[in-house]
N, CA, C and O atoms as a Maestro MAE file, in Angstrom:
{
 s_m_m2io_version
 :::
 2.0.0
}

f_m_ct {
 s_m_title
 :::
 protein
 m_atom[296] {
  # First column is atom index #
  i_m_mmod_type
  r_m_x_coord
  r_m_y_coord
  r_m_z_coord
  i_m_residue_number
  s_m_chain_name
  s_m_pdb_residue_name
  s_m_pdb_atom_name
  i_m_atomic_number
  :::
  1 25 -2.919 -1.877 -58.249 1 A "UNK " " N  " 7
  2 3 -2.114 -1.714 -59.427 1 A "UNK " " CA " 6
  3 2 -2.809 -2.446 -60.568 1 A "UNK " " C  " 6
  4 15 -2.414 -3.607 -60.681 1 A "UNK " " O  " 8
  5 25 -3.490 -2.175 -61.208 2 A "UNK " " N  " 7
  6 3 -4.354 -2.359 -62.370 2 A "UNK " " CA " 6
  7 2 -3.731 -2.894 -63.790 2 A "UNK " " C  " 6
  8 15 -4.333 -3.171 -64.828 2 A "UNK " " O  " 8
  9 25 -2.208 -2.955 -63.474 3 A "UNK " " N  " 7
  10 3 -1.373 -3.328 -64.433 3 A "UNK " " CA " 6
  11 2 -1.879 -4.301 -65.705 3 A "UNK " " C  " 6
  12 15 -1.852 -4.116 -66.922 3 A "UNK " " O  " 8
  13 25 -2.347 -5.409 -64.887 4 A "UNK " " N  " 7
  14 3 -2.569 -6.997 -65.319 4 A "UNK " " CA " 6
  15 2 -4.032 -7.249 -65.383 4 A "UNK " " C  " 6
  16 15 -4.496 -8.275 -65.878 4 A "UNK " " O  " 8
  17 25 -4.914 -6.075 -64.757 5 A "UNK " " N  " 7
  18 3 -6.151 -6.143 -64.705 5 A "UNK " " CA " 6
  19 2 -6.950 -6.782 -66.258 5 A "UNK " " C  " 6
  20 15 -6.696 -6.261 -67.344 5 A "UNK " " O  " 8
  21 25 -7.929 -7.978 -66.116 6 A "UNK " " N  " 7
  22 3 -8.616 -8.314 -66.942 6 A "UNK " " CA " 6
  23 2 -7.706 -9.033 -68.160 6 A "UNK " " C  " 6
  24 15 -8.279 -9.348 -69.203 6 A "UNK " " O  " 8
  25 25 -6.589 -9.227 -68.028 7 A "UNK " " N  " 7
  26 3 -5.194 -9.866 -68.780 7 A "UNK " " CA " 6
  27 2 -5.817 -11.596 -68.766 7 A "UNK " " C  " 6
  28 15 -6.331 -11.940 -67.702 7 A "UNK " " O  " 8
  29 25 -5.791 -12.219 -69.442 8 A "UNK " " N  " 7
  30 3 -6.523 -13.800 -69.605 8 A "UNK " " CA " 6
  31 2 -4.831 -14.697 -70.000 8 A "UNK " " C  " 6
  32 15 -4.198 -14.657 -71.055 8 A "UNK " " O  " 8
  33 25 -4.541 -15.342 -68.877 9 A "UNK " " N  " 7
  34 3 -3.263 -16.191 -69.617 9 A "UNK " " CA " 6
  35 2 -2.798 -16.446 -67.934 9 A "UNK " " C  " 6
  36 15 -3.450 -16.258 -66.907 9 A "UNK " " O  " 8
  37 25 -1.567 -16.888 -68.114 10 A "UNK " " N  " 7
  38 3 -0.738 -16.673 -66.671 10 A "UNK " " CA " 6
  39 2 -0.339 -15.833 -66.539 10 A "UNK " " C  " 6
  40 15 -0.044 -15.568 -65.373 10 A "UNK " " O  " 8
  41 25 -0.063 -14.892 -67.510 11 A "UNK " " N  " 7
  42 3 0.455 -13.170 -66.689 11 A "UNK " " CA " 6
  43 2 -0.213 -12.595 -66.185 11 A "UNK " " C  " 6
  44 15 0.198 -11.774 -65.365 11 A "UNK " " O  " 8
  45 25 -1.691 -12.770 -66.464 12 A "UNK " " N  " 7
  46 3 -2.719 -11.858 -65.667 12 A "UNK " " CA " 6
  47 2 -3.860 -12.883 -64.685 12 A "UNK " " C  " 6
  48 15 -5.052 -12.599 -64.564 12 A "UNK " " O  " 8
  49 25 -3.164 -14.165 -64.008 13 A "UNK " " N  " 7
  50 3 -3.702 -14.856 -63.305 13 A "UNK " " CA " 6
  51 2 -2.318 -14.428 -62.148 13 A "UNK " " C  " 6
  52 15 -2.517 -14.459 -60.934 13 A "UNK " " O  " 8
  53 25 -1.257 -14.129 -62.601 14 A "UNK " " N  " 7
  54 3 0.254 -14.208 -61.600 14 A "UNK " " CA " 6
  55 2 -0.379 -12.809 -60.923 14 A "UNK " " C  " 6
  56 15 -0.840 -12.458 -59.837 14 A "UNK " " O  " 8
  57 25 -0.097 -12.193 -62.332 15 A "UNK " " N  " 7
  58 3 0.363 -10.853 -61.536 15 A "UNK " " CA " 6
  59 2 -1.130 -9.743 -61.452 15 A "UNK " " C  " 6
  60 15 -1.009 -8.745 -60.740 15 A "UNK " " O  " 8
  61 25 -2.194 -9.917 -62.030 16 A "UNK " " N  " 7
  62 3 -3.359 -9.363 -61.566 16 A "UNK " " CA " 6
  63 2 -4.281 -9.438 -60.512 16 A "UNK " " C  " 6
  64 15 -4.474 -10.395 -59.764 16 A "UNK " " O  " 8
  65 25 -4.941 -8.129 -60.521 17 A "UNK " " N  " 7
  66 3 -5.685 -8.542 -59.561 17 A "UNK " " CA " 6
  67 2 -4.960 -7.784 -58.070 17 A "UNK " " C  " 6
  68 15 -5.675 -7.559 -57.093 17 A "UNK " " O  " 8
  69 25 -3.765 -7.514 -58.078 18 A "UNK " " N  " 7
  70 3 -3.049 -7.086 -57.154 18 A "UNK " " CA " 6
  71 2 -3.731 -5.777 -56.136 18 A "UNK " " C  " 6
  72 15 -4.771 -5.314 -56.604 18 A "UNK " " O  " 8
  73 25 -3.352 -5.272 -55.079 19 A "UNK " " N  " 7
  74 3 -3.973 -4.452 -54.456 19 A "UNK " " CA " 6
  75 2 -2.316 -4.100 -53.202 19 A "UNK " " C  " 6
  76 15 -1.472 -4.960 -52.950 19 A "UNK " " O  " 8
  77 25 -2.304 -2.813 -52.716 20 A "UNK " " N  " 7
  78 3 -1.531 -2.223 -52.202 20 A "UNK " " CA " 6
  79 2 -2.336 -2.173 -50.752 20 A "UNK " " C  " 6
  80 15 -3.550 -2.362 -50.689 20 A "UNK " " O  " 8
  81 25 -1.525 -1.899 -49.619 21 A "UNK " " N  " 7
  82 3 -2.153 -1.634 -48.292 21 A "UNK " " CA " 6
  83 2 -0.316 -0.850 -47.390 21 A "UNK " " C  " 6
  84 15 0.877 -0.852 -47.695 21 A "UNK " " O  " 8
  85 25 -1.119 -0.343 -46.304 22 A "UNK " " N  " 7
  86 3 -0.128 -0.016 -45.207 22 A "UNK " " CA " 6
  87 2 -0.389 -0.038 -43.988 22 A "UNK " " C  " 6
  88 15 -1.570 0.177 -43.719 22 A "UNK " " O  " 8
  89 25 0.416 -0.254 -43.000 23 A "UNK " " N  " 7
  90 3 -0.104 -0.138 -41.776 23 A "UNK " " CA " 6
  91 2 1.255 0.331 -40.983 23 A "UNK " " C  " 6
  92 15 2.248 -0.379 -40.822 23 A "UNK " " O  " 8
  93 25 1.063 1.863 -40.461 24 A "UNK " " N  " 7
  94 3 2.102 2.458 -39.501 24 A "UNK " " CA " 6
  95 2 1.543 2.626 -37.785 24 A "UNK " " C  " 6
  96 15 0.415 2.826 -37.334 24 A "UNK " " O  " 8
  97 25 2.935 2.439 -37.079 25 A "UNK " " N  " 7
  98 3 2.379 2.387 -35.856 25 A "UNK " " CA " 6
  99 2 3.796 3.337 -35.595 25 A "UNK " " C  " 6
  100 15 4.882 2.933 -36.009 25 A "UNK " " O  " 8
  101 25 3.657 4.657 -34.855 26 A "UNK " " N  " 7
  102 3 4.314 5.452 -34.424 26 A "UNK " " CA " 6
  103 2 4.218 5.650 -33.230 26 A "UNK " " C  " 6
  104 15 3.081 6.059 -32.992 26 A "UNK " " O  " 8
  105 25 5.071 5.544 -31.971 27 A "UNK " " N  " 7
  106 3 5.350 5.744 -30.651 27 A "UNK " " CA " 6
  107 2 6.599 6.794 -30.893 27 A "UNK " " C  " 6
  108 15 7.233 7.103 -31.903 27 A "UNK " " O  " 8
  109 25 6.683 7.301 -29.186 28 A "UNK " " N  " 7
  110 3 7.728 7.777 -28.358 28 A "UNK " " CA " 6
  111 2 8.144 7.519 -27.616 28 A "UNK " " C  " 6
  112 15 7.273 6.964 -26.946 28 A "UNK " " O  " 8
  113 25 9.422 7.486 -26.882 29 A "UNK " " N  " 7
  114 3 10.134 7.176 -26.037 29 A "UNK " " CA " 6
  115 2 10.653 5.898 -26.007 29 A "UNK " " C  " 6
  116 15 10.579 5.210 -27.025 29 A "UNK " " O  " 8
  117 25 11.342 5.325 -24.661 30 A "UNK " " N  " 7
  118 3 11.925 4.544 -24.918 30 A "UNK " " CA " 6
  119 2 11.125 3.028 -24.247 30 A "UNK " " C  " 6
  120 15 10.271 3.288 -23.399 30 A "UNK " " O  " 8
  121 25 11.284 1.855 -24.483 31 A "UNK " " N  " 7
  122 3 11.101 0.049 -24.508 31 A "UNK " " CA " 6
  123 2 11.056 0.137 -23.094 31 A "UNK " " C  " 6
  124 15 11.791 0.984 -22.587 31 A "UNK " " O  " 8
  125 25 10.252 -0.655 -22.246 32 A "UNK " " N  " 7
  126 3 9.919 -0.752 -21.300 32 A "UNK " " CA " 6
  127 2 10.483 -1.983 -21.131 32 A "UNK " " C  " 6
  128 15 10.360 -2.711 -22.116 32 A "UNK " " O  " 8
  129 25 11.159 -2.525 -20.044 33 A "UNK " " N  " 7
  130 3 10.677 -4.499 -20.152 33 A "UNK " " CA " 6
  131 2 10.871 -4.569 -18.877 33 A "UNK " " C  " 6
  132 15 11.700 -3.916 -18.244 33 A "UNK " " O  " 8
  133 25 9.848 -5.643 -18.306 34 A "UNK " " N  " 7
  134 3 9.643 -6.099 -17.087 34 A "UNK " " CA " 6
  135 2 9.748 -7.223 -16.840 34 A "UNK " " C  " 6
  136 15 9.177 -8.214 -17.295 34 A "UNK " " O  " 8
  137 25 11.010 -7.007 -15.588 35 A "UNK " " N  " 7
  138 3 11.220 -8.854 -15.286 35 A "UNK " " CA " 6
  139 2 10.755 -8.621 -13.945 35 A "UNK " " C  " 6
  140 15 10.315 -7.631 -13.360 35 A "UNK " " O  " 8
  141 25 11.064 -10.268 -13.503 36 A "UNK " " N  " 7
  142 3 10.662 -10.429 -12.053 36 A "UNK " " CA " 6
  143 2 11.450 -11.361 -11.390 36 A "UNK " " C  " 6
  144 15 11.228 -12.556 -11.583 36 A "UNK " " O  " 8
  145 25 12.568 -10.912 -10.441 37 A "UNK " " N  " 7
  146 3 13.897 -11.678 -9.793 37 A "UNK " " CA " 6
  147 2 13.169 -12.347 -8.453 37 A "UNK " " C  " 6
  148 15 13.798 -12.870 -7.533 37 A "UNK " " O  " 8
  149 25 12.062 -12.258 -8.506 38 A "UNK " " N  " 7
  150 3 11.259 -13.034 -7.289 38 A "UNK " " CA " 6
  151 2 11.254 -14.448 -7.159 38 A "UNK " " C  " 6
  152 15 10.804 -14.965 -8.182 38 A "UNK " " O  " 8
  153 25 11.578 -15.258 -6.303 39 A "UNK " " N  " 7
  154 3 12.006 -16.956 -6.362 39 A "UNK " " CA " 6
  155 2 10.103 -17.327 -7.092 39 A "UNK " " C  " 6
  156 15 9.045 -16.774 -7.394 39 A "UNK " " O  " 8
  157 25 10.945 -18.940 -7.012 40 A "UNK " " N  " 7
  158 3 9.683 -19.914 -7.733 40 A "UNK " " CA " 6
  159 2 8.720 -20.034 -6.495 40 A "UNK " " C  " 6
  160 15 9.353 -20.102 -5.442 40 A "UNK " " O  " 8
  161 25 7.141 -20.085 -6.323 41 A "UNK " " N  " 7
  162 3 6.263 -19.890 -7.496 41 A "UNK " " CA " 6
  163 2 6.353 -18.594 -7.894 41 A "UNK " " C  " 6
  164 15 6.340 -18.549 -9.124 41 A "UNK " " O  " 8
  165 25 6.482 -16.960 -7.133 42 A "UNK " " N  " 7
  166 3 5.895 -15.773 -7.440 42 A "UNK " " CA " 6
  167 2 6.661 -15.041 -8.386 42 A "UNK " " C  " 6
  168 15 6.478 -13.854 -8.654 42 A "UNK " " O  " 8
  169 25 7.641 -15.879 -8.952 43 A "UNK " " N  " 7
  170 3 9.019 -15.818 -9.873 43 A "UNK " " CA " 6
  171 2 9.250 -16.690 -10.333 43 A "UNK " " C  " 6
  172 15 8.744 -17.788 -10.099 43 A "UNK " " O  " 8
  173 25 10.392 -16.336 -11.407 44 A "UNK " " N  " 7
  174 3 11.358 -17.824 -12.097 44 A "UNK " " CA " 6
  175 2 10.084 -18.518 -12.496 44 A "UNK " " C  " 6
  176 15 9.804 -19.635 -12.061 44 A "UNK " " O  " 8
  177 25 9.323 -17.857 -13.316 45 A "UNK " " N  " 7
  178 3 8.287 -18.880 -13.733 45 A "UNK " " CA " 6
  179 2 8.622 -19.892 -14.675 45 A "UNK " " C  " 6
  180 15 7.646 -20.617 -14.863 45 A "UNK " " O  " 8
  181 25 9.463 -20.175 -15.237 46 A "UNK " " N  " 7
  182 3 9.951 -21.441 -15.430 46 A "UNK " " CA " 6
  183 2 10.874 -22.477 -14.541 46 A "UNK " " C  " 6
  184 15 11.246 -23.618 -14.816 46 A "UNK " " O  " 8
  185 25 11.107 -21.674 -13.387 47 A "UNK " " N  " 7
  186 3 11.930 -22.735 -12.587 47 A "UNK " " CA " 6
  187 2 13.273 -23.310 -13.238 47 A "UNK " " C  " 6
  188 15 13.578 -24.497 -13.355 47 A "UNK " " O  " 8
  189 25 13.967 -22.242 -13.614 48 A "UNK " " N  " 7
  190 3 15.257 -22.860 -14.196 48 A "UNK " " CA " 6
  191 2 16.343 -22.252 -13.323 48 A "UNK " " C  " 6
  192 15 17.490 -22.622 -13.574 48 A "UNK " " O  " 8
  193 25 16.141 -21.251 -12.192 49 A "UNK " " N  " 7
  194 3 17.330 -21.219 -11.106 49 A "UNK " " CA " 6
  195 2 17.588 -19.642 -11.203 49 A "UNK " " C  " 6
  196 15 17.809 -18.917 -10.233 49 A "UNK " " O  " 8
  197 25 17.527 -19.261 -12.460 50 A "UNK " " N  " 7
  198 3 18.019 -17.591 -12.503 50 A "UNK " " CA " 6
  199 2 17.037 -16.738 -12.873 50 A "UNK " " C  " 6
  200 15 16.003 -17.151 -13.398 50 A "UNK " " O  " 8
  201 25 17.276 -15.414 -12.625 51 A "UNK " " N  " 7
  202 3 15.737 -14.262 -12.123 51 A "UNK " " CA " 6
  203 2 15.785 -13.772 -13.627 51 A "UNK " " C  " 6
  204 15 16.506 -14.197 -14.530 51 A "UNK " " O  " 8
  205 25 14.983 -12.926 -13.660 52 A "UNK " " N  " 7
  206 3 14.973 -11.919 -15.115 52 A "UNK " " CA " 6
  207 2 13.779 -12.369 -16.318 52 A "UNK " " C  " 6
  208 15 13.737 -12.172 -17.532 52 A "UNK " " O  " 8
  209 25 12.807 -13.093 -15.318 53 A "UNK " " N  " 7
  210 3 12.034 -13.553 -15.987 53 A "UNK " " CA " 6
  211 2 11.086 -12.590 -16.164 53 A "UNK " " C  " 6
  212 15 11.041 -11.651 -15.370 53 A "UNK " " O  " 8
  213 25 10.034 -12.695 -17.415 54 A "UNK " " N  " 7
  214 3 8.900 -11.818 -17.803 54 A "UNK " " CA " 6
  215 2 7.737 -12.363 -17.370 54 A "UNK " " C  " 6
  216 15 7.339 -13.420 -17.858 54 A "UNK " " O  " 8
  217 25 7.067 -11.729 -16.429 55 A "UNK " " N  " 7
  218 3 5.891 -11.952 -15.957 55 A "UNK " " CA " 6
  219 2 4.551 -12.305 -16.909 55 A "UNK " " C  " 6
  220 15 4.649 -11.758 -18.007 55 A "UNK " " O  " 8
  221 25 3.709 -12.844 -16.794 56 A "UNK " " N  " 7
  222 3 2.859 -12.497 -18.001 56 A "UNK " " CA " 6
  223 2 1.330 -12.917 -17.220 56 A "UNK " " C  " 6
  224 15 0.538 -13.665 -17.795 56 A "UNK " " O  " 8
  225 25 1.008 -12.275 -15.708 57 A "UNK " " N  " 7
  226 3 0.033 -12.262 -14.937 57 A "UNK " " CA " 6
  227 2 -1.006 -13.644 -14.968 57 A "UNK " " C  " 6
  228 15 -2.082 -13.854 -15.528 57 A "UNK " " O  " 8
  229 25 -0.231 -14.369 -14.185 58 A "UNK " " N  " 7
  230 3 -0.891 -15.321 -13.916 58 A "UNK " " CA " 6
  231 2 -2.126 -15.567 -13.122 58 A "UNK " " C  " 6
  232 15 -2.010 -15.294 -11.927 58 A "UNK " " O  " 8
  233 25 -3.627 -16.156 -13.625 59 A "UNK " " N  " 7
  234 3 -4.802 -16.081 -13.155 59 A "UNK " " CA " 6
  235 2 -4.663 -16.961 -12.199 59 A "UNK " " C  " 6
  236 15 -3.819 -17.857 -12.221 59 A "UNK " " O  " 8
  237 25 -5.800 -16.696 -10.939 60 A "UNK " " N  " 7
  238 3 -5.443 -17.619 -9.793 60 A "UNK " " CA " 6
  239 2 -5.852 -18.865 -10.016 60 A "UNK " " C  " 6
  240 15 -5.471 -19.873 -9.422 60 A "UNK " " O  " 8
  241 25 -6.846 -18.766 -11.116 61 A "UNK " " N  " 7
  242 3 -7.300 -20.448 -11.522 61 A "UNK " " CA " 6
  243 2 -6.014 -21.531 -11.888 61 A "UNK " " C  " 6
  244 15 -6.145 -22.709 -12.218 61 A "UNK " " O  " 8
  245 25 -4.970 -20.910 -11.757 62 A "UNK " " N  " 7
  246 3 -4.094 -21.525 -12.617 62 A "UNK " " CA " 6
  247 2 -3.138 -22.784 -11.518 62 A "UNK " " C  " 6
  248 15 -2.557 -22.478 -10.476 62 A "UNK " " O  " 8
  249 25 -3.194 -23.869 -11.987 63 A "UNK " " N  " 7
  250 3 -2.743 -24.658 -11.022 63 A "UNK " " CA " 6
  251 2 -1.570 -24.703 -11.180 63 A "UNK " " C  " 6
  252 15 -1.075 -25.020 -12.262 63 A "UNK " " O  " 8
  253 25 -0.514 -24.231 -9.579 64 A "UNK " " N  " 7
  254 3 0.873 -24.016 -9.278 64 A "UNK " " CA " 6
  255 2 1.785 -25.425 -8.602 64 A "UNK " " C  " 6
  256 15 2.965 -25.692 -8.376 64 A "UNK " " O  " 8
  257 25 0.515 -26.065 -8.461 65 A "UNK " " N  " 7
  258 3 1.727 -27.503 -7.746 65 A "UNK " " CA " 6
  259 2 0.542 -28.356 -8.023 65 A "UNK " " C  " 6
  260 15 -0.598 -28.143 -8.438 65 A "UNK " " O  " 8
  261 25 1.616 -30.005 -7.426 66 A "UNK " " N  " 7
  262 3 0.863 -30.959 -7.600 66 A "UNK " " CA " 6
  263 2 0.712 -31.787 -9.137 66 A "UNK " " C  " 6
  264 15 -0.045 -32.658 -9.565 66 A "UNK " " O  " 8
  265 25 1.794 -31.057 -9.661 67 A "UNK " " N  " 7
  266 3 1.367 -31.755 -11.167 67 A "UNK " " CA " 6
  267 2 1.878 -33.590 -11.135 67 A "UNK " " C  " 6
  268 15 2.387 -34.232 -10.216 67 A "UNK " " O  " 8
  269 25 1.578 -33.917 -12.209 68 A "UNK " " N  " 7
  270 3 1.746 -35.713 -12.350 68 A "UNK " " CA " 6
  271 2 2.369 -35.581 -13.467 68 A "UNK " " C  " 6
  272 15 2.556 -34.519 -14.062 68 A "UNK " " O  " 8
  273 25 2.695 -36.594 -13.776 69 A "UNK " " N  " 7
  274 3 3.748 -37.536 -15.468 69 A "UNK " " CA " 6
  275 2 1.852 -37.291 -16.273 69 A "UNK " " C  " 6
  276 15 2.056 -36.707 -17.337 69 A "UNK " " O  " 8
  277 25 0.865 -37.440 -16.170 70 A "UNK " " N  " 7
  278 3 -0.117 -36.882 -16.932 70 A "UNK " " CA " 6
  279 2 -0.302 -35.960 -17.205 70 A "UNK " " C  " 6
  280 15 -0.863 -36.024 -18.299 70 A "UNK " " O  " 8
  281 25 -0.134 -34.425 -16.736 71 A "UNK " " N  " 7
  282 3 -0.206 -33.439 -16.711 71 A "UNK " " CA " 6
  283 2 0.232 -33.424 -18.201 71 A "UNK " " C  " 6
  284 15 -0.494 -33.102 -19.141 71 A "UNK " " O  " 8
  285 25 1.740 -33.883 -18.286 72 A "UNK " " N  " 7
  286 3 2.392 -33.774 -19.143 72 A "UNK " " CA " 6
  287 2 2.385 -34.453 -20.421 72 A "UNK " " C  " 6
  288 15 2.952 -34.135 -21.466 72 A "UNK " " O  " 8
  289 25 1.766 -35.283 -20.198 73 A "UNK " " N  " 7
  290 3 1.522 -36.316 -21.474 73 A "UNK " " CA " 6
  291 2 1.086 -35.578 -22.739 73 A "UNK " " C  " 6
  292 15 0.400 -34.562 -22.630 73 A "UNK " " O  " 8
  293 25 1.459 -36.052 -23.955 74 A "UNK " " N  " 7
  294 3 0.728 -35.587 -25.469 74 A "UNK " " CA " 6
  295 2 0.076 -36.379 -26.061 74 A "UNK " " C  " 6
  296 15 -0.448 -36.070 -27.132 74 A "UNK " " O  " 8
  :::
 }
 m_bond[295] {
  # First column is bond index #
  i_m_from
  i_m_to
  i_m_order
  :::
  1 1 2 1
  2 2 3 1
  3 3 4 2
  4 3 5 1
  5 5 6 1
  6 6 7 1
  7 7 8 2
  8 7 9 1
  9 9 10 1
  10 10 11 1
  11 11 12 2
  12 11 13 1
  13 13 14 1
  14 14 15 1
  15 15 16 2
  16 15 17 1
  17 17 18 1
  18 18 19 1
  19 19 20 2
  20 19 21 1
  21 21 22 1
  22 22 23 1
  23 23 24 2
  24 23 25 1
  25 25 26 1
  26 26 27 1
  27 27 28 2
  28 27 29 1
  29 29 30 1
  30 30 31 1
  31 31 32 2
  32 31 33 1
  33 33 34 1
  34 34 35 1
  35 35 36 2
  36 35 37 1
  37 37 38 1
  38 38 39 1
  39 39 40 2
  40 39 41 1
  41 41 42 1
  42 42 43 1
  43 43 44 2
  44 43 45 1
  45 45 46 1
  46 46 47 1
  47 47 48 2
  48 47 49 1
  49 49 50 1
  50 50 51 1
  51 51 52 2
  52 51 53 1
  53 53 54 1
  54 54 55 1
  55 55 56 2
  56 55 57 1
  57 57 58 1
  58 58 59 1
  59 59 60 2
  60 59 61 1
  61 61 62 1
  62 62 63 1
  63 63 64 2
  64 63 65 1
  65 65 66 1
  66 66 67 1
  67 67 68 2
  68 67 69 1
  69 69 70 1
  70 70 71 1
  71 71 72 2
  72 71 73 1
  73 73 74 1
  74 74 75 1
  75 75 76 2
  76 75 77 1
  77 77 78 1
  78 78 79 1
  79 79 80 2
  80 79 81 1
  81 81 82 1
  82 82 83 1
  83 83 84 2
  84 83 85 1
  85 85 86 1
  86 86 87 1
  87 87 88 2
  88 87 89 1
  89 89 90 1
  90 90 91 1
  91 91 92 2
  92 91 93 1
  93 93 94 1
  94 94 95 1
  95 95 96 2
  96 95 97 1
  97 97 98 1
  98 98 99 1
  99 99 100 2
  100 99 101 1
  101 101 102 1
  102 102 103 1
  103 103 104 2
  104 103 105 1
  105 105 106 1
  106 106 107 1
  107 107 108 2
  108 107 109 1
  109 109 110 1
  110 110 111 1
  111 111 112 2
  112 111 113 1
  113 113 114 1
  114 114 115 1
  115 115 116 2
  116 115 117 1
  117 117 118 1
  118 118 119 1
  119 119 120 2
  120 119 121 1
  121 121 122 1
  122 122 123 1
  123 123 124 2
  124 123 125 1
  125 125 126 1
  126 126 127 1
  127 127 128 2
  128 127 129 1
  129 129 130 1
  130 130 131 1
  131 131 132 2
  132 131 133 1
  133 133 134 1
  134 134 135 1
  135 135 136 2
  136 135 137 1
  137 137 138 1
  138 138 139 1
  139 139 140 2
  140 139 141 1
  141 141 142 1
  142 142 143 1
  143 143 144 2
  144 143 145 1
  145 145 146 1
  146 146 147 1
  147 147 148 2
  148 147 149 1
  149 149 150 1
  150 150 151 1
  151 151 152 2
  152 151 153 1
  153 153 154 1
  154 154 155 1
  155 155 156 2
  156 155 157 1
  157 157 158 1
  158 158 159 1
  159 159 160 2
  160 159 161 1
  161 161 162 1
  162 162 163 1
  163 163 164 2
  164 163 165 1
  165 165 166 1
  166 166 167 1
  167 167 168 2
  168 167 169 1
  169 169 170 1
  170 170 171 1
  171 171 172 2
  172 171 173 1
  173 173 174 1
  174 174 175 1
  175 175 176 2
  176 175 177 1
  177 177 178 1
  178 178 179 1
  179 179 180 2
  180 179 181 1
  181 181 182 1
  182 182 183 1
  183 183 184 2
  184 183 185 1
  185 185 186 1
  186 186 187 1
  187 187 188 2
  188 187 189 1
  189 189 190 1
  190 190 191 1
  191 191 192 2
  192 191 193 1
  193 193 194 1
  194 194 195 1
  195 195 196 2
  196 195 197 1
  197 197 198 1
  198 198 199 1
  199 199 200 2
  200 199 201 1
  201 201 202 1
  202 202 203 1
  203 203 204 2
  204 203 205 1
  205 205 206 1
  206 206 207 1
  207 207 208 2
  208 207 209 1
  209 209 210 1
  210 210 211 1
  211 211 212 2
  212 211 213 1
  213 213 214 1
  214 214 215 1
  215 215 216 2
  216 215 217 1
  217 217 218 1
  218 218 219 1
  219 219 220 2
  220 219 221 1
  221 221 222 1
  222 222 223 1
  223 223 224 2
  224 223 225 1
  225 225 226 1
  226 226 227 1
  227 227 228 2
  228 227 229 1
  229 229 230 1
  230 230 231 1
  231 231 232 2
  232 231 233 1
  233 233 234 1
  234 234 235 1
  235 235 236 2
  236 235 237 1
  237 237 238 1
  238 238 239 1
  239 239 240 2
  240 239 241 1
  241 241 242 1
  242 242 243 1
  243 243 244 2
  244 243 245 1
  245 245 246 1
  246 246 247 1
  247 247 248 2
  248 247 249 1
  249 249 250 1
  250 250 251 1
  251 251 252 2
  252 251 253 1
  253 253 254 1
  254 254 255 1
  255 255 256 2
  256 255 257 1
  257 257 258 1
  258 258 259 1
  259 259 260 2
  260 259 261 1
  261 261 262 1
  262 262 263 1
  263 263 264 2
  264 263 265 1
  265 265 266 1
  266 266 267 1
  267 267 268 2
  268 267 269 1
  269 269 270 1
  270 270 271 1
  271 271 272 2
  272 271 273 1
  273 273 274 1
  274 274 275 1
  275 275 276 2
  276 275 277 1
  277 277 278 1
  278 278 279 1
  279 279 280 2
  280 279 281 1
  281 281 282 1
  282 282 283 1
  283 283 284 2
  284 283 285 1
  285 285 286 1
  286 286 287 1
  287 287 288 2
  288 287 289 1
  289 289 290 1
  290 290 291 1
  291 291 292 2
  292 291 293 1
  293 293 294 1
  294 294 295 1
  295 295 296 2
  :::
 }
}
């Protein structure tokens, strides 16, 4: 929008210079969502007691027990 273009003051430091963009993302059908009612570790990946948790593929590098009060530290 060229409105303010080359304008010398604060109206054409505010409002020039401007530029337009878009970005559409069009699908079909319907939302997928995947939980997992499987107990703690292969489930309940937070360990709070109830299922319906979202998986989010855990690598095997990933250490499942054994943690310490360090683990946790900040």
């Amino acid at each position: 929008m060229p409105f303010f273009k080359g304008q010398k003051g604060l109206a054409g430091r505010v409002l020039g210079d401007w530029q337009l963009s878009g970005t559409l993302i069009m699908q079909s059908g319907q939302p997928v969502n995947i939980t997992n009612s499987a107990a703690y570790p292969k489930g309940d990946y937070n360990a709070h007691g109830t299922t319906g948790d979202r998986p989010n593929n855990h690598a095997e590098s990933v250490k499942r027990s054994g943690f310490s009060r360090a683990d946790y530290a900040i």
